[in-house]
C-alpha positions as CSV (number, residue, x, y, z in Angstrom):
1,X,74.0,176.8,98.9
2,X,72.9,180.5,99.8
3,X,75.8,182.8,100.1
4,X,76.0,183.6,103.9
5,X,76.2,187.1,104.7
6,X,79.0,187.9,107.9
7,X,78.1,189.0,111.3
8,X,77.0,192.5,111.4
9,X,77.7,194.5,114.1
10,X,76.1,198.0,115.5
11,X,77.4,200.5,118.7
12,X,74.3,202.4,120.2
13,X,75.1,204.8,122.5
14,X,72.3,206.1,124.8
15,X,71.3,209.3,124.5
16,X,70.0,211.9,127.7
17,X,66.6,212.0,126.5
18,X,66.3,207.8,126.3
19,X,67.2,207.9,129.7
20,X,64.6,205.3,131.4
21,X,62.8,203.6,128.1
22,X,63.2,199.9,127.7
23,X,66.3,198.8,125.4
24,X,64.1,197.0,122.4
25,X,62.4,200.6,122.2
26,X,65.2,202.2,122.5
27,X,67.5,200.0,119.8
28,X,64.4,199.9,117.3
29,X,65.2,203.6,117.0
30,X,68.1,203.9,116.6
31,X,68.8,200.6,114.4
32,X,65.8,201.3,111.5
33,X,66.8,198.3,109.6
34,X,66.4,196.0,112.2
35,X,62.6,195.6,113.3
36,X,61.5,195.6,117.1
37,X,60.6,192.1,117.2
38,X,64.4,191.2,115.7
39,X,66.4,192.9,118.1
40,X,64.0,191.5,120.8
41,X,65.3,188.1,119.2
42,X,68.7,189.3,119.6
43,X,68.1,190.4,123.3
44,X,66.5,187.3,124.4
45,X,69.6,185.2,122.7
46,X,72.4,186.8,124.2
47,X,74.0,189.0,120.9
48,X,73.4,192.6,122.8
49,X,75.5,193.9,126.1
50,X,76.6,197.0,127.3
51,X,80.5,197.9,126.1
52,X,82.3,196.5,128.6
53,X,79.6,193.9,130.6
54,X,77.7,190.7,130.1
55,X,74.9,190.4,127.6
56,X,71.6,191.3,128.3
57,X,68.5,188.9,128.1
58,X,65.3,191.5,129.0
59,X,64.6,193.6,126.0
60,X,62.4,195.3,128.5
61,X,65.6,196.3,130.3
62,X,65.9,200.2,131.2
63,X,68.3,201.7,130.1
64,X,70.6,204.5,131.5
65,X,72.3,207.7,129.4
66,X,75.5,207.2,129.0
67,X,75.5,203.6,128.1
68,X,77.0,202.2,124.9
69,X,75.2,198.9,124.0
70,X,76.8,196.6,121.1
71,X,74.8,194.2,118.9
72,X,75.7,191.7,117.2
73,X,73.6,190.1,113.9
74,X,74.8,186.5,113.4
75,X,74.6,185.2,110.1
76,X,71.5,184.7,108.8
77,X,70.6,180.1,109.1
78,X,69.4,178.6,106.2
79,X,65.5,178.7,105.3
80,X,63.6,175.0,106.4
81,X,62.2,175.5,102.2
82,X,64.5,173.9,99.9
83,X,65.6,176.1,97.5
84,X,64.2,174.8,93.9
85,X,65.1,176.7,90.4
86,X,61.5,177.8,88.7
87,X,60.9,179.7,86.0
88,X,59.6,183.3,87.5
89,X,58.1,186.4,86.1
90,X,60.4,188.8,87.6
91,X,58.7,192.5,87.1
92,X,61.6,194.3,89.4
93,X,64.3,193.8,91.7
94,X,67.1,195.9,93.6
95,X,69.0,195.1,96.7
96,X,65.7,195.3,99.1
97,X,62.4,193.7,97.4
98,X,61.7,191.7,93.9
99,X,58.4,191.9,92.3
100,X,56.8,188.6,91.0
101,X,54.1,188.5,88.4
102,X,52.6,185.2,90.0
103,X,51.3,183.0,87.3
104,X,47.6,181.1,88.6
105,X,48.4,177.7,90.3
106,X,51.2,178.8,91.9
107,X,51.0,178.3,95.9
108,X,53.3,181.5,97.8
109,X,54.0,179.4,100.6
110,X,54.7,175.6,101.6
111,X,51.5,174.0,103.4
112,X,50.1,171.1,103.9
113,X,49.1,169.6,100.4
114,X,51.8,171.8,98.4
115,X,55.3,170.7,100.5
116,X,57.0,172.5,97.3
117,X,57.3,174.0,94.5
118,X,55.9,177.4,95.9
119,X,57.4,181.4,95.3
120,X,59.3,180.4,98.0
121,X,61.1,177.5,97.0
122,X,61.7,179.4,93.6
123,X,62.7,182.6,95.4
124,X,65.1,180.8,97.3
125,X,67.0,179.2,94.5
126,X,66.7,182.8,92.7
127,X,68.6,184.5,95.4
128,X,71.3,181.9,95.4
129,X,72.4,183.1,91.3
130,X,70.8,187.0,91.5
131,X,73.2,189.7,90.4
132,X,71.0,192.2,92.8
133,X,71.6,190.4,95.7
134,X,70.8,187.0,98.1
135,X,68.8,187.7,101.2
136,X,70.6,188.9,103.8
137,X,68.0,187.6,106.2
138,X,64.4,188.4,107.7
139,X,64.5,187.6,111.2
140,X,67.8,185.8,111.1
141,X,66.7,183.2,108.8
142,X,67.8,183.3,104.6
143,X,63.7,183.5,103.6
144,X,61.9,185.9,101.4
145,X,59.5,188.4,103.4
146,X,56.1,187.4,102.5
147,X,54.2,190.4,103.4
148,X,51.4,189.6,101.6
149,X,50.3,186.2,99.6
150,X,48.0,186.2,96.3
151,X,45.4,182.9,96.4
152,X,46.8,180.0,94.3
153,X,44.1,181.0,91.9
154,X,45.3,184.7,91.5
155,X,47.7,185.6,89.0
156,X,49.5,189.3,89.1
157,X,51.7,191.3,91.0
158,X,53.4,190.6,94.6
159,X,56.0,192.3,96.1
160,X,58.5,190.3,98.5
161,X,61.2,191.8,100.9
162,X,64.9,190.7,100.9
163,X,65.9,191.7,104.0
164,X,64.4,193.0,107.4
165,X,64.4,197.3,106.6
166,X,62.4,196.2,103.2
167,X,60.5,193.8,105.7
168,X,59.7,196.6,108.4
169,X,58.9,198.7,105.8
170,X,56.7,197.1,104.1
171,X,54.8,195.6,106.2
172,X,53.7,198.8,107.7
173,X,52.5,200.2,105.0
174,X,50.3,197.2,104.9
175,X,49.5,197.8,108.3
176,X,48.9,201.9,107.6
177,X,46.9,200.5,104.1
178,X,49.1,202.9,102.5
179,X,50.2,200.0,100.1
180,X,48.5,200.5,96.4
181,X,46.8,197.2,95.3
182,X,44.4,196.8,92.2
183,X,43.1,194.4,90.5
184,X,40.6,193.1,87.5
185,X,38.5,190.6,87.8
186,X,35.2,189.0,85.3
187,X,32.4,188.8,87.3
188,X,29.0,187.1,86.4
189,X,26.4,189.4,85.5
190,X,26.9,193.8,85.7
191,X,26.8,195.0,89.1
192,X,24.6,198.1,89.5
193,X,25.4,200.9,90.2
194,X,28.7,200.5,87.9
195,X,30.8,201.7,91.0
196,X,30.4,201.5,94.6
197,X,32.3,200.1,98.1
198,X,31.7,196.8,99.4
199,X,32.1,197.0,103.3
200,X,31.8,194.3,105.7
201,X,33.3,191.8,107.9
202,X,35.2,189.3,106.8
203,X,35.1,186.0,109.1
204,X,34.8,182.3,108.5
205,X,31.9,180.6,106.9
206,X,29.8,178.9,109.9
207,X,28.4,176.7,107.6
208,X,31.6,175.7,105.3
209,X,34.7,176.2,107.5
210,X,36.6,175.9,104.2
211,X,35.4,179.5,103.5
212,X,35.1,183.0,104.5
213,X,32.1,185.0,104.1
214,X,30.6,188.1,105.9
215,X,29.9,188.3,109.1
216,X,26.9,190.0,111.3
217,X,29.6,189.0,114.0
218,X,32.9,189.1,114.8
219,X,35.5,188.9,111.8
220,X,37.7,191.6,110.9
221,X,36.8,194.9,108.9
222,X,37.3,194.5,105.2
223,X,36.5,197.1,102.2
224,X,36.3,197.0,98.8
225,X,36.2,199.7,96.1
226,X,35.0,198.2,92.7
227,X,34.3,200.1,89.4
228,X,32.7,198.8,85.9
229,X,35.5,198.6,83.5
230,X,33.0,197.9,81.2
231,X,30.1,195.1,80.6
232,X,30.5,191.9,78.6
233,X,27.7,191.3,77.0
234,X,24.8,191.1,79.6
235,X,26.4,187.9,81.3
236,X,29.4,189.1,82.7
237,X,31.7,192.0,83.3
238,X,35.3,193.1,83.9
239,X,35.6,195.0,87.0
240,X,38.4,196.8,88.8
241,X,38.7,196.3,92.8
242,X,41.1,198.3,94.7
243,X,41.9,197.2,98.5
244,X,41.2,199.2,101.1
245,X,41.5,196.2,103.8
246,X,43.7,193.2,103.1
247,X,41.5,189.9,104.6
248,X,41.5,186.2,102.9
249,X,39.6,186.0,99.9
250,X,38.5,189.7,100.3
251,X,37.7,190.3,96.9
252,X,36.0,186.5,95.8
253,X,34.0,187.0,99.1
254,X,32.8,190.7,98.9
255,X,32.0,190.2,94.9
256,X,30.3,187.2,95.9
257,X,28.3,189.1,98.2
258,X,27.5,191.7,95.9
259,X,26.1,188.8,94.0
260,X,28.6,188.9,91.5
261,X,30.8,186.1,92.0
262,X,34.1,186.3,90.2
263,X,33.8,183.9,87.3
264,X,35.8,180.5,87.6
265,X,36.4,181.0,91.5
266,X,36.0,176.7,93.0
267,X,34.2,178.4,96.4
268,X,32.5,181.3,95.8
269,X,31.9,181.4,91.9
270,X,29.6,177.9,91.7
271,X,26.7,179.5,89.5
272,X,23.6,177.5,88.5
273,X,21.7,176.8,84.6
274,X,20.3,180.1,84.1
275,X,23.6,181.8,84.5
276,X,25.6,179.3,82.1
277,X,23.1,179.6,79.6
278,X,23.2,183.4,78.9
279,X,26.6,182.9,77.9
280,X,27.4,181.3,74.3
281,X,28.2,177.9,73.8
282,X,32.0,179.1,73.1
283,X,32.6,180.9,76.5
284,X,30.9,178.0,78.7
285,X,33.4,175.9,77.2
286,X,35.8,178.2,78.2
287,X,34.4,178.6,81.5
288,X,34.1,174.8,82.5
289,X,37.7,174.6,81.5
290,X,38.3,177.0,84.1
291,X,40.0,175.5,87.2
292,X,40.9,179.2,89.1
293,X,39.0,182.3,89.4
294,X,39.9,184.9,87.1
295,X,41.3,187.1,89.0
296,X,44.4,189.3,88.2
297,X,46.6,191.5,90.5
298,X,47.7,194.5,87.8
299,X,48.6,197.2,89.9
300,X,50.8,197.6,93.1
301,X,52.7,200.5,94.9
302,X,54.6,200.9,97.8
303,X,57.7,202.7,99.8
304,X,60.6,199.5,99.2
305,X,62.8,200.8,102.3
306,X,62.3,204.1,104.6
307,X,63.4,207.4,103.0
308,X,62.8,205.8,99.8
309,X,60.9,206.5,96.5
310,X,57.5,205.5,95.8
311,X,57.5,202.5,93.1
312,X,54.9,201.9,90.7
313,X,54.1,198.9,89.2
314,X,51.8,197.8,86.4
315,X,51.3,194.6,83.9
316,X,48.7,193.4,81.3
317,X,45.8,190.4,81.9
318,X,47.0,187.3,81.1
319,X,47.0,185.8,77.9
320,X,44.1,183.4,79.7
321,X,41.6,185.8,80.8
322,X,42.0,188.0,77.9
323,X,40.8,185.1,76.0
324,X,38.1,184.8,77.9
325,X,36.8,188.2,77.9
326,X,37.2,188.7,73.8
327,X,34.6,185.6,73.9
328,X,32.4,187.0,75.9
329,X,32.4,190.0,74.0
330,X,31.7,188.7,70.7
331,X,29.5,185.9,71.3
């Protein structure tokens, strides 16, 4: 069982210069940790009235200076994820976020076809024994923040919120793009030039609704910044891609566009004869034993809560894709 965290409560008096504004605007402001849509939870279920009346149901309620509102945070209900104990990779962690090196194969989130066994589940059961802290609760419920997911494919870096300021925060910086994500990928053949942007809208496939691919029309905007790290042999290459845009499969699609799929990747890396032969005999084996895209998230930095310090974050390739690219450089 999680350890629950008690009722929290706040007193908001409202200023002269809040005089008229609606009362989720005006509580958002004045409560930083709790986000907008939260205390419009609260409002809507009765845990926020004015000192002395009955509570309050319309967040869009004006409010009047001079009124005192009190709010009260319930104790955060039990996530629907059973927590399960996992082995993680844990790069960081304080009181508001943890930072997972997530190995390839792992699935962030329960879906259909992986019930368990995801970050999630193992998050859970971490916060339950963690010397730094449980989760006091994103939204009311004991859950990590996801505010951002790595393919089941892609290893590296992620960084998870434990409660709802880390939550708020982080996810708008993601919003802003303000959030620093790199990472390395081998890619068939040597892109030319050796550096360049990828822009263009990512939307899903019309002919495999499976995948994404971009779009003439519609889709969201999506950019990617990729660089030569250098060439491996003339087959393949290990490239760095830094995210402007965060949009599924942004990276697999927009190298795959380029015409440089990332090597290994089941949807967007299938490559015919020609391409498998120019490699040696030693890394197509390597490659058909492939069953993700190599693809590596090595670099991330962010804001954890408002007022806070920037944090850096940055880890080796796997043992894996290392492997892979010391063939390809000596065969």
């Amino acid at each position: 069982m999680m350890q629950k965290q008690p009722p929290t409560r706040y007193t908001v008096p409202i200023e002269p210069g809040k005089d008229g504004t609606r009362l989720d605007r005006t509580l958002s402001e004045a409560l930083p940790d709790l986000s907008r849509t939260r205390l419009r939870a609260l409002i809507e279920a009765g845990h926020v009235c004015p000192e002395g009346g009955a509570p309050v149901s319309d967040p869009a309620k004006k409010v009047r200076a001079g009124q005192i509102y009190e709010i009260t945070v319930p104790d955060a209900t039990p996530a629907a994820p059973e927590p399960q104990a996992m082995e993680l990779d844990i790069v960081y962690e304080d009181s508001n976020v943890i930072v997972i090196n997530k190995p390839a194969g792992m699935v962030v989130h329960p879906a259909a076809g992986n019930p368990d066994r995801t970050l999630v589940n193992a998050l859970l059961a971490h916060a339950a024994i963690s010397d730094k802290g449980g989760l006091s609760g994103i939204g009311g419920v004991e859950r990590p923040g996801i505010v951002h997911r790595l393919d089941k494919g892609t290893s590296g870096l992620m960084v998870v919120a434990k409660n709802d300021a880390a939550h708020a925060c982080l996810s708008r910086q993601f919003a802003e793009r303000s959030i620093e994500r790199v990472y390395q990928a081998v890619v068939w053949g040597v892109p030319s030039p050796r550096q360049g942007e990828i822009e263009g809208n990512i939307g899903r496939s019309t002919a495999n609704r499976k995948k994404m691919a971009v779009v003439k029309r519609g889709g969201k905007p999506a950019l990617t910044r990729f660089k030569v790290i250098k060439p491996l042999g003339l087959a393949a290459s290990l490239v760095e891609c830094r995210l402007a845009t965060g949009r599924t499969h942004q990276i697999r699609v927009h190298m795959a566009h380029l015409g440089h799929p990332v090597i290994g990747d089941p949807l967007y890396g299938r490559v015919g004869r020609p391409r498998m032969q120019a490699v040696g005999e030693k890394a197509a084996a390597a490659i058909r034993e492939l069953n993700h895209q190599v693809l590596h998230a090595y670099i991330i930095g962010f804001i954890p809560v408002e007022g806070a310090e920037l944090l850096h974050f940055e880890n080796k390739l796997p043992y894996e894709i290392n492997s892979l690219i010391e063939i390809l450089e000596n065969e």
